[in-house]
Kinemage of the C-alpha trace (Angstrom):
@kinemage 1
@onewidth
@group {chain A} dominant
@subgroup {mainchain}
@vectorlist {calphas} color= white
{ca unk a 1} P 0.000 0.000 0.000
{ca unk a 2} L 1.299 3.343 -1.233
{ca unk a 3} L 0.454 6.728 0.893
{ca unk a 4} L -1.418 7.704 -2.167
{ca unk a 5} L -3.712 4.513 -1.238
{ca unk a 6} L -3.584 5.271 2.268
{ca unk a 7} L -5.103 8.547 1.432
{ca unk a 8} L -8.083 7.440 -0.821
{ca unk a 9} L -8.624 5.107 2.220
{ca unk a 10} L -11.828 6.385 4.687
{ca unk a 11} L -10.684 6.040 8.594
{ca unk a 12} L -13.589 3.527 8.969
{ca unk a 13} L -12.154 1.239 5.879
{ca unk a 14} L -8.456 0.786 6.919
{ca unk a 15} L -8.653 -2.728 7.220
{ca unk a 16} L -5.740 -5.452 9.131
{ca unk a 17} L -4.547 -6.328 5.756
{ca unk a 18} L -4.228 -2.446 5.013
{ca unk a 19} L -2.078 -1.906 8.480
{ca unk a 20} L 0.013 -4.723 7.649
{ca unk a 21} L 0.663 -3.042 4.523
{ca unk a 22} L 1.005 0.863 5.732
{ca unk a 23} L 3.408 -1.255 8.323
{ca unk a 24} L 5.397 -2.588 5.761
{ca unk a 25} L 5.718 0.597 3.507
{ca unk a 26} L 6.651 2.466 6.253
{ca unk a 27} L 9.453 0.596 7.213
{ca unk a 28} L 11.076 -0.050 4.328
{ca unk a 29} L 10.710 3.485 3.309
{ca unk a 30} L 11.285 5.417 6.442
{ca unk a 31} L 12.930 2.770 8.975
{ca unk a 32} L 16.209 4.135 8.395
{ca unk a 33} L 15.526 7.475 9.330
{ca unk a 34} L 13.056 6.909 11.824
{ca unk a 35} L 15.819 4.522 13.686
{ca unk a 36} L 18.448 7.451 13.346
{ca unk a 37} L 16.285 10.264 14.694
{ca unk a 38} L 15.549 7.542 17.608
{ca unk a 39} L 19.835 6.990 17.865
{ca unk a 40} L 20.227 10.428 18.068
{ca unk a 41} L 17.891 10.919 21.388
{ca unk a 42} L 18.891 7.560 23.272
{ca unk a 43} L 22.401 7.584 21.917
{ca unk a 44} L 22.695 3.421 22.436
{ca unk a 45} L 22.406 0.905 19.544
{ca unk a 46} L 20.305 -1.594 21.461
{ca unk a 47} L 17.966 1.293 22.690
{ca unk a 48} L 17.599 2.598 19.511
{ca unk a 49} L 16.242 -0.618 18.347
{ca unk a 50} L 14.169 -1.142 21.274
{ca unk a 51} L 12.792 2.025 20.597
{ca unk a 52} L 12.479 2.020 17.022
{ca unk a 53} L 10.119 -1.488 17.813
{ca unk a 54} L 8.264 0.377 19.811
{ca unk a 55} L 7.413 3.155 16.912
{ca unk a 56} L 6.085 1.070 14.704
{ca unk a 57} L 4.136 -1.011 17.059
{ca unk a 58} L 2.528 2.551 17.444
{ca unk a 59} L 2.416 3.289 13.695
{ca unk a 60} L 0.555 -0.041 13.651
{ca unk a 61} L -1.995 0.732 16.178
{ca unk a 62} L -2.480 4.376 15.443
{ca unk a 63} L -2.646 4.380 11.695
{ca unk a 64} L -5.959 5.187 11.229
{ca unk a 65} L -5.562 8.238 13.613
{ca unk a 66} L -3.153 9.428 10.650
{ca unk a 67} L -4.265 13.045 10.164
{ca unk a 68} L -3.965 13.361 6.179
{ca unk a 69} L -3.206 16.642 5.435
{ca unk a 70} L 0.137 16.028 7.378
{ca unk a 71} L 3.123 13.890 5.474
{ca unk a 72} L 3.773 10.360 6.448
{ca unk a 73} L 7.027 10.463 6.800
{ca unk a 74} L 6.924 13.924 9.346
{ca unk a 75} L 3.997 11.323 11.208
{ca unk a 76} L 6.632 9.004 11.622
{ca unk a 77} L 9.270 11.309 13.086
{ca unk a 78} L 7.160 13.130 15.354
{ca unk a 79} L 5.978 9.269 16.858
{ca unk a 80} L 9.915 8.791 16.603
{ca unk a 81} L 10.413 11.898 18.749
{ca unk a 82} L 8.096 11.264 21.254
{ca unk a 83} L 8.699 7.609 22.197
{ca unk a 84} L 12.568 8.771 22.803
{ca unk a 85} L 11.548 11.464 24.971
{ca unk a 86} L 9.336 8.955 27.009
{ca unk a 87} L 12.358 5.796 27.029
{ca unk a 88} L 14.520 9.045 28.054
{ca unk a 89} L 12.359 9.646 30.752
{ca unk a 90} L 11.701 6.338 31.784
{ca unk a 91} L 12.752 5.039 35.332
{ca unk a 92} L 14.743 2.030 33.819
{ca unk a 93} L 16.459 4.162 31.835
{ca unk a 94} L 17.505 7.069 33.917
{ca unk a 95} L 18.701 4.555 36.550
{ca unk a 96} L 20.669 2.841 34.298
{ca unk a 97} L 22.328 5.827 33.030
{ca unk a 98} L 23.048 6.985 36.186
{ca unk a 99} L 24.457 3.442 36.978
{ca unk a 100} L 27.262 3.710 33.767
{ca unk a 101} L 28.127 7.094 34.594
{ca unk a 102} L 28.685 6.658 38.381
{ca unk a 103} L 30.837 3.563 37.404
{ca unk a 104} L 32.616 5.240 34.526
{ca unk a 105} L 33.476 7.891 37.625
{ca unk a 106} L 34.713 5.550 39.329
{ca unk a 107} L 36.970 4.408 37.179
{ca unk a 108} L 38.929 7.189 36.072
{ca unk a 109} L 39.450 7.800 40.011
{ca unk a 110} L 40.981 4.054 40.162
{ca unk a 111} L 43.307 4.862 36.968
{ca unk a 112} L 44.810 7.554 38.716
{ca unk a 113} L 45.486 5.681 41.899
{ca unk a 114} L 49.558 5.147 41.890
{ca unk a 115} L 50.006 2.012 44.031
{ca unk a 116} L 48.250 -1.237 43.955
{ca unk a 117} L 47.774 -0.965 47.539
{ca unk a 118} L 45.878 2.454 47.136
{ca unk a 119} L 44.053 1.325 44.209
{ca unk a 120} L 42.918 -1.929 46.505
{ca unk a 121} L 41.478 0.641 49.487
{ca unk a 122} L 40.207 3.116 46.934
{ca unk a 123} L 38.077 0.502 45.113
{ca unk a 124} L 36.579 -1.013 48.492
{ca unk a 125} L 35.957 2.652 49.981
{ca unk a 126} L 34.042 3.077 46.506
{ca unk a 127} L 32.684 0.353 46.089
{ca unk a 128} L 30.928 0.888 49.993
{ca unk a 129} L 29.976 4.455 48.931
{ca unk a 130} L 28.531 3.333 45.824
{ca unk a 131} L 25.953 1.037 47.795
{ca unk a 132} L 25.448 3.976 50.004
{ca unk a 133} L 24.232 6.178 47.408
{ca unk a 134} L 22.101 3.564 45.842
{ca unk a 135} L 20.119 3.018 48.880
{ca unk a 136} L 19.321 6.874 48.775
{ca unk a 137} L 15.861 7.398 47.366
{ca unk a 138} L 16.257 8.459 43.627
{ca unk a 139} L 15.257 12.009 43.643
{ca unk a 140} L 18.307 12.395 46.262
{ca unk a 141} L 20.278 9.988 44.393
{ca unk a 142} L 19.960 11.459 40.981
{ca unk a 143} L 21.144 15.048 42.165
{ca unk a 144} L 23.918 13.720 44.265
{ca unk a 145} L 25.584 11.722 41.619
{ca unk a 146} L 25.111 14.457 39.038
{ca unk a 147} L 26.686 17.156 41.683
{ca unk a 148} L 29.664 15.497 42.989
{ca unk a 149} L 30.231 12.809 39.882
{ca unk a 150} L 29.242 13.864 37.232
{ca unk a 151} L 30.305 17.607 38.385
{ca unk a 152} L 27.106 19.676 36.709
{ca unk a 153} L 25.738 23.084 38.870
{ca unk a 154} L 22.867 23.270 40.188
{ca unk a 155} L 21.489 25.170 37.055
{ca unk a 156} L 22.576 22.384 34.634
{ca unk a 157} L 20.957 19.469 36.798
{ca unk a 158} L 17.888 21.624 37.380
{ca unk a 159} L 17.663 21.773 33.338
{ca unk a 160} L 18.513 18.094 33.124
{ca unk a 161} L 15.752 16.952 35.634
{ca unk a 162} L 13.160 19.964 34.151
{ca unk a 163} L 12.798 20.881 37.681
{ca unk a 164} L 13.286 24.254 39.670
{ca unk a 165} L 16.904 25.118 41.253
{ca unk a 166} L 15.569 25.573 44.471
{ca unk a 167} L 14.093 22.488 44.104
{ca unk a 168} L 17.434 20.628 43.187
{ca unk a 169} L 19.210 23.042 46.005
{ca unk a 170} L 16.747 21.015 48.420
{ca unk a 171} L 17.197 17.793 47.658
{ca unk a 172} L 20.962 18.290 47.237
{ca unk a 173} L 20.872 19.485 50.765
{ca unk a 174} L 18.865 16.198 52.024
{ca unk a 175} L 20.258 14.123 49.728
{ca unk a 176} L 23.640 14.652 51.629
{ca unk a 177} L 21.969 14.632 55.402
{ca unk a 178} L 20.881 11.375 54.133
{ca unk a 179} L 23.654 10.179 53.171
{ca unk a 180} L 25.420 11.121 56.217
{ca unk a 181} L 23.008 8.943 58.027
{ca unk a 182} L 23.335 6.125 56.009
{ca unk a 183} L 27.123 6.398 56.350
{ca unk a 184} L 27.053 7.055 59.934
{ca unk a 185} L 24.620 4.131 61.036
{ca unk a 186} L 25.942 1.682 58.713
{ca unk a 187} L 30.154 1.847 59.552
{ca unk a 188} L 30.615 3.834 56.602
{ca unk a 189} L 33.987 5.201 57.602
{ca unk a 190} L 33.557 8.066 54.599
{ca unk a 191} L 33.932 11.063 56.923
């Protein structure tokens, strides 16, 4: 099925062979593209993919909500667009991130280390502050491994989380009391 056909089609007459069809079409004209505007919001190969799947599972049960006088193919984006924005903002997917870049953190820290006994008490100390932070809830967690990690302001994580900068300010501030509990009632000996 062509998007000439599509258009002739009424709403009430797109039928499962036509979706199949519109499916088909689509991806073999616009997958490419639709799978590189998804790579260049998720930046990952195997979440581009993921996400891509989920686009055209959309297509496929939205098609008849196609509004005509727009072009397929800017359809296709915009569905493209969105479902990155929402795997972007997904909980899976932000604690994940946070995961790789707290380790990646950690690891230029342990590169630098000069002896192998250093780089032995470095790792444990950590590895024990990593499993502190973690048992932070994630609105405190998120802000404190973006701060001190990751080394963005306030304004920049503020931006990042689409939230106010008093707002991060706050949870910076109990974010840290936290942790200080945590560290102080569980032999943390991080200072």
């Amino acid at each position: 099925m062509s998007v000439s056909q599509l258009q002739a089609l009424q709403k009430e007459t797109i039928t499962e062979q036509d979706r199949i069809e519109l499916l088909d079409y689509c991806m073999k004209h616009y997958g490419h593209d639709v799978k590189r505007v998804v790579y260049s919001y998720v930046q990952n190969d195997d979440d581009a993919e993921d996400v891509t799947q989920e686009v055209f599972i959309s297509v496929y049960q939205k098609i008849d909500q196609f509004n005509q006088d727009s072009q397929l193919k800017s359809w296709l984006i915009r569905i493209a667009i969105n479902k990155s924005k929402d795997h972007l903002r997904s909980f899976k997917y932000r604690q994940q991130r946070l995961k790789d870049k707290l380790l990646q953190s950690l690891k230029k820290e342990s590169i630098e280390t000069t002896t192998p006994e250093d780089l032995s008490i470095q790792t444990d100390e950590n590895k024990q502050l990593i499993k502190q932070i973690y048992e932070l809830p994630t609105k405190y967690k998120e802000v404190i491994i973006l701060y001190y990690f990751e080394q963005f302001t306030v304004k920049e994580i503020a931006n990042i989380l689409k939230s106010n900068e008093n707002t991060i300010k706050a949870r910076l501030n109990r974010g840290r009391d936290r942790l200080k509990t945590i560290i102080e009632s569980g032999g943390g000996d991080h200072g």
